[in-house]
C-alpha positions as CSV (number, residue, x, y, z in Angstrom):
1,X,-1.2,19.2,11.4
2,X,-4.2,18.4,9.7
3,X,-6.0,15.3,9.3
4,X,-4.8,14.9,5.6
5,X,-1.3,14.7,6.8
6,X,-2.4,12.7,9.3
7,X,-4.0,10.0,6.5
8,X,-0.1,10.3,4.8
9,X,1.5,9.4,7.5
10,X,-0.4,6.4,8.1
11,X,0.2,5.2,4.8
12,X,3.7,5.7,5.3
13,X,3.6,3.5,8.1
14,X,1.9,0.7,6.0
15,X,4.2,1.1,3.3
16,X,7.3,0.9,5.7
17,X,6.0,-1.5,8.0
18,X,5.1,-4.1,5.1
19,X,9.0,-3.6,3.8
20,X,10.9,-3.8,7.4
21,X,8.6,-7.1,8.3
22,X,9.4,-8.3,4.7
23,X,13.4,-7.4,5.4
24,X,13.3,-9.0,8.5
25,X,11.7,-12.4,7.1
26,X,8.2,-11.6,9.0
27,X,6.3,-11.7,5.7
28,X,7.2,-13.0,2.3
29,X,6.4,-11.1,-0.5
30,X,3.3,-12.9,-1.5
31,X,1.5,-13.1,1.7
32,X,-1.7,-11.3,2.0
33,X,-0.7,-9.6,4.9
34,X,2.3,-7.7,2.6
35,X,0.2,-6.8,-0.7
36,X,-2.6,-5.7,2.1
37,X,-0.3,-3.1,4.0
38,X,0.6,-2.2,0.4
39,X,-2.8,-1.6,-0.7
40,X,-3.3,0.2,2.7
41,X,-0.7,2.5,2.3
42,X,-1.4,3.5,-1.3
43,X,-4.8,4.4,-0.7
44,X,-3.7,6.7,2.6
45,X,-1.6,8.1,0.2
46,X,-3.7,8.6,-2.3
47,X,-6.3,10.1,-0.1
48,X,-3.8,12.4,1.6
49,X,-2.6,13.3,-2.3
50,X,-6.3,14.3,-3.0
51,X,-6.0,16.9,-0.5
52,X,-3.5,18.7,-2.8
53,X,-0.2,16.7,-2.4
54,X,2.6,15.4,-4.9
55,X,1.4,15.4,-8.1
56,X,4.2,13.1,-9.6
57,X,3.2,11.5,-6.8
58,X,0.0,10.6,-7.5
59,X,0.1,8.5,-10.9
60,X,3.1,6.3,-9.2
61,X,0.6,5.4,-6.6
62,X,-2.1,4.6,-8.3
63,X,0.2,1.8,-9.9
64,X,1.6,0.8,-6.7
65,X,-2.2,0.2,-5.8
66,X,-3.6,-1.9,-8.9
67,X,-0.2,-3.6,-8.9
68,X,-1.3,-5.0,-4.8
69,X,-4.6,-5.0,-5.9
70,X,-3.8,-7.4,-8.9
71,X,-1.4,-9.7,-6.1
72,X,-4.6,-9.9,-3.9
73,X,-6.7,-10.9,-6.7
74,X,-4.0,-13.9,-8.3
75,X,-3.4,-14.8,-4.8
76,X,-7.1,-15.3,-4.3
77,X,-7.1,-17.5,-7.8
78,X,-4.8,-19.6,-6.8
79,X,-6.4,-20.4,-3.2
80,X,-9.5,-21.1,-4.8
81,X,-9.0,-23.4,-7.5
């Protein structure tokens, strides 16, 4: 296994970790903690994709990614002003 793979499966884990905590009413879907394992997990994605993964893969993430990049951002708004 190389470390590509490796990088996936991490990003796996922060994709399915952030859904089973939000499943099991450990997170709600706008805490920081959610849209960050979200943004962690596309970008190990990504990364590993780079490598020469999935490419109908890769646009889906990038979405995924500026979609939890956009809840960080409104999230930050609204805890500012």
């Amino acid at each position: 296994m190389d470390i590509l793979m490796l990088v996936g499966f991490g990003g796996i884990v922060a994709l399915l970790l952030g859904y089973f905590l939000l499943v099991i009413d450990r997170l709600k879907p706008g805490d920081n903690h959610f849209i960050l394992l979200n943004v962690v997990g596309a970008v190990l994605i990504l990364i590993a994709l780079h490598g020469g993964g999935s490419v109908p893969l890769f646009p889906g993430l990038v979405v995924w990614l500026l979609i939890s990049l956009y809840g960080l951002y409104k999230r930050h708004v609204a805890t500012t002003a």
